[in-house]
N, CA, C and O atoms as CSV, one atom per row, in Angstrom:
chain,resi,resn,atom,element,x,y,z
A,1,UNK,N,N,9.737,-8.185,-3.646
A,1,UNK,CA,C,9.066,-7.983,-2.379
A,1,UNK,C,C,8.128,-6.779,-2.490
A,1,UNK,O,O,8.659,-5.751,-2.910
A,2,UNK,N,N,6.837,-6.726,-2.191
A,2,UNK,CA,C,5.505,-5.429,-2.074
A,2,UNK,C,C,6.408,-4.985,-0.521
A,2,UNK,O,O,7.063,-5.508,0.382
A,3,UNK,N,N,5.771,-3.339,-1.096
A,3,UNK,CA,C,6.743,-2.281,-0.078
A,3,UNK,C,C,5.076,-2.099,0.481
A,3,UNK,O,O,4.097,-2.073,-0.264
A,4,UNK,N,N,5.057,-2.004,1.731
A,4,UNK,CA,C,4.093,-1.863,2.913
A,4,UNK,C,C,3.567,-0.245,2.495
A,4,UNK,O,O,4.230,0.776,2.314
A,5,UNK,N,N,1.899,-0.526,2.420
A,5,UNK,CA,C,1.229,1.127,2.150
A,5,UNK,C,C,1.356,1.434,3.715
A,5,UNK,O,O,1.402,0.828,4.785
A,6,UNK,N,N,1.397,3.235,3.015
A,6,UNK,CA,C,1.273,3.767,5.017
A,6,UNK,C,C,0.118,4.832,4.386
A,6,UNK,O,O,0.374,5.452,3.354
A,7,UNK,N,N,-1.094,4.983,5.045
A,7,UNK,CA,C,-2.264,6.073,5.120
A,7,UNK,C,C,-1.533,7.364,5.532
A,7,UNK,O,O,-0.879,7.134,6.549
A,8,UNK,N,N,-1.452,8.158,5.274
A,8,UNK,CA,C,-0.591,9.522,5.743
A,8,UNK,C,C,-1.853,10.834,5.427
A,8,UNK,O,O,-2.043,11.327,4.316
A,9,UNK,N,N,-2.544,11.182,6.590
A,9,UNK,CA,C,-3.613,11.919,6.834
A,9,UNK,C,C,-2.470,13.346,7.543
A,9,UNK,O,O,-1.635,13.364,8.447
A,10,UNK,N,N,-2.972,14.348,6.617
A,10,UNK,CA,C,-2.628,15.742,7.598
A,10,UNK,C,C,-2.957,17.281,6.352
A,10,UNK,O,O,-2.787,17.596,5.175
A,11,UNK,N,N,-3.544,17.845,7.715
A,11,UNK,CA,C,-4.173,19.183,7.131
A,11,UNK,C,C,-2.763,20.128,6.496
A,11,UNK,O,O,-2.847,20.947,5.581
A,12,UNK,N,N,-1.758,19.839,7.091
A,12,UNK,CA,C,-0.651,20.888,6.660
A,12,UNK,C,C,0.376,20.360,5.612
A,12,UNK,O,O,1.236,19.480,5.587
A,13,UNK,N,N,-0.153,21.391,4.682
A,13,UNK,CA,C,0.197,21.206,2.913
A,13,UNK,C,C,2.034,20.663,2.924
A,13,UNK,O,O,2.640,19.786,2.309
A,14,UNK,N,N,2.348,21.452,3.708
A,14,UNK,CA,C,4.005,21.166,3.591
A,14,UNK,C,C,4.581,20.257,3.986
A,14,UNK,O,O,5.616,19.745,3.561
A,15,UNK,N,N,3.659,19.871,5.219
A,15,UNK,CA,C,4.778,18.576,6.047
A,15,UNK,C,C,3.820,17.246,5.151
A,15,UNK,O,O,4.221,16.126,4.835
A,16,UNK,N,N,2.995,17.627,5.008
A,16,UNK,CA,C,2.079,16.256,4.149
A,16,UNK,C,C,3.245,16.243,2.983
A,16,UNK,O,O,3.446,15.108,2.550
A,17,UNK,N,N,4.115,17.356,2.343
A,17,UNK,CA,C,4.928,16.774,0.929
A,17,UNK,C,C,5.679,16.447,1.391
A,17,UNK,O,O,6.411,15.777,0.664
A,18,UNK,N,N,6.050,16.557,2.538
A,18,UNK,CA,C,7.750,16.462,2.836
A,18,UNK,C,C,7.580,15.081,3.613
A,18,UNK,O,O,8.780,14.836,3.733
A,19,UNK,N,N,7.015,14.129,4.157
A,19,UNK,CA,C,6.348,13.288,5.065
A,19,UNK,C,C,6.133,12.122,3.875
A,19,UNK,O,O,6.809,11.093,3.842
A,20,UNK,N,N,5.239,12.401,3.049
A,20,UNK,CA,C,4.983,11.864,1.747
A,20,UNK,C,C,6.526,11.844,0.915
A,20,UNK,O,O,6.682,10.683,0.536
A,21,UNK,N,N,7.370,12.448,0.616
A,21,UNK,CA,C,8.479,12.220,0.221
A,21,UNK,C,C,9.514,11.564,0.730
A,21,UNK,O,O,10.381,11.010,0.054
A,22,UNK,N,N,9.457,11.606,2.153
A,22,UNK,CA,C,10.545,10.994,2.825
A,22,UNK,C,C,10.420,9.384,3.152
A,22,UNK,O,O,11.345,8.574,3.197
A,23,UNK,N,N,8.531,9.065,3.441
A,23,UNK,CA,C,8.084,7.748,2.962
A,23,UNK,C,C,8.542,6.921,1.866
A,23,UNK,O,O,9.230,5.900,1.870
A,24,UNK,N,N,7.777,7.876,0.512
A,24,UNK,CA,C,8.125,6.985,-0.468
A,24,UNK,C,C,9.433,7.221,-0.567
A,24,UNK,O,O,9.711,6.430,-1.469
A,25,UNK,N,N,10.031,7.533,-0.399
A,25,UNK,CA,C,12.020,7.617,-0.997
A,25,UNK,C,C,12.177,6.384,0.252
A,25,UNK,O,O,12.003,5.344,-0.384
A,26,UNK,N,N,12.388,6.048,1.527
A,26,UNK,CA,C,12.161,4.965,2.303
A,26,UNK,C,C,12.010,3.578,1.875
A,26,UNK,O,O,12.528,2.549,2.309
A,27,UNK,N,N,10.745,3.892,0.420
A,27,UNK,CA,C,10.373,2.557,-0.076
A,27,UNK,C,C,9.040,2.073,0.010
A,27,UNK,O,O,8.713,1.004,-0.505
A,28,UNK,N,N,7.789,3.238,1.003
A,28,UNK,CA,C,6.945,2.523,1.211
A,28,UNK,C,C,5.921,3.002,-0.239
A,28,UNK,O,O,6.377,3.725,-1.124
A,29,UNK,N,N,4.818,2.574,-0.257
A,29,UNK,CA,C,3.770,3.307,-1.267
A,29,UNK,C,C,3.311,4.222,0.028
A,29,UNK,O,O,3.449,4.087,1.243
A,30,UNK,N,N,2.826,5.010,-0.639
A,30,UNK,CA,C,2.022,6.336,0.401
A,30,UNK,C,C,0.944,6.874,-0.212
A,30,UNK,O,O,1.100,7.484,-1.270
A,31,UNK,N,N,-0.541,6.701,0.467
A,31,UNK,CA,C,-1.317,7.111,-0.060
A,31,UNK,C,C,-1.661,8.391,1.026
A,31,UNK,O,O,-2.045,8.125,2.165
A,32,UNK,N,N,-1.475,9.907,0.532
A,32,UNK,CA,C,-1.241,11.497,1.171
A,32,UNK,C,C,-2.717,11.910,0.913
A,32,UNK,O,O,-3.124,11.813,-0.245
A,33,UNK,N,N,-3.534,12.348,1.852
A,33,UNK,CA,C,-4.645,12.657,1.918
A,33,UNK,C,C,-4.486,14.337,2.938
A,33,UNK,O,O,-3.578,14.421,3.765
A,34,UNK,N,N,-5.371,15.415,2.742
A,34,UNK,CA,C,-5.198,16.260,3.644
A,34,UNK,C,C,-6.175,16.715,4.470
A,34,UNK,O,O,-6.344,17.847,4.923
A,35,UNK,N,N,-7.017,15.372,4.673
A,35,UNK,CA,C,-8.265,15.491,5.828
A,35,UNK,C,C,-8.256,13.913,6.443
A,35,UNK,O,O,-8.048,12.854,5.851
A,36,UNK,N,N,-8.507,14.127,7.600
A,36,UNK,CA,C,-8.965,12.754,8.351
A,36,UNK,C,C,-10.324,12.351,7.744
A,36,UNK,O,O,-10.448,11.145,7.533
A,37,UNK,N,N,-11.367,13.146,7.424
A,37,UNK,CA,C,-12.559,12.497,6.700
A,37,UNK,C,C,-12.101,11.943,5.507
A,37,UNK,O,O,-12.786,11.006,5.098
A,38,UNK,N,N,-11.080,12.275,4.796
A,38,UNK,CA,C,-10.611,11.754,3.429
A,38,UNK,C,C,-10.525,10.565,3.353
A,38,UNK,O,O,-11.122,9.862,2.536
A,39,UNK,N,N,-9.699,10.166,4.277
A,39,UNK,CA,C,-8.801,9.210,4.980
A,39,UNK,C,C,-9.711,7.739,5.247
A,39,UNK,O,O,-9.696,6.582,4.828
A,40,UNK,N,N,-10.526,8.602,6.251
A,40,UNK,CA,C,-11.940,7.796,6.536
A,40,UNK,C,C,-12.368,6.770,4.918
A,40,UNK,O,O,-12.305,5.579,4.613
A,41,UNK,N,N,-12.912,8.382,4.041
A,41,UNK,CA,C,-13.429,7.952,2.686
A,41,UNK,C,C,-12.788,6.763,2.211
A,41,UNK,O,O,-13.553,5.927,1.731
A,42,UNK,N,N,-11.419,6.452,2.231
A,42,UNK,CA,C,-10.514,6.007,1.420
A,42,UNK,C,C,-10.947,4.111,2.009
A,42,UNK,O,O,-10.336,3.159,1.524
């Protein structure tokens, strides 16, 4: 079974690792960006 991507946009370095870790350990893929323009880019 493909594990569902989640976009995970945020300026703050810490909760973006910890947010991003608690995702993928969950199961999802996580693509961690630390700008909404990034995000946009992507």
């Amino acid at each position: 079974m493909e594990s569902a991507t989640i976009l995970l946009a945020d300026d703050e370095a810490l909760l973006l690792i910890e947010l991003e870790g608690a995702l993928a350990d969950a199961g999802f893929l996580v693509l961690a960006v630390a700008s909404g323009l990034r995000a946009i880019e992507l």
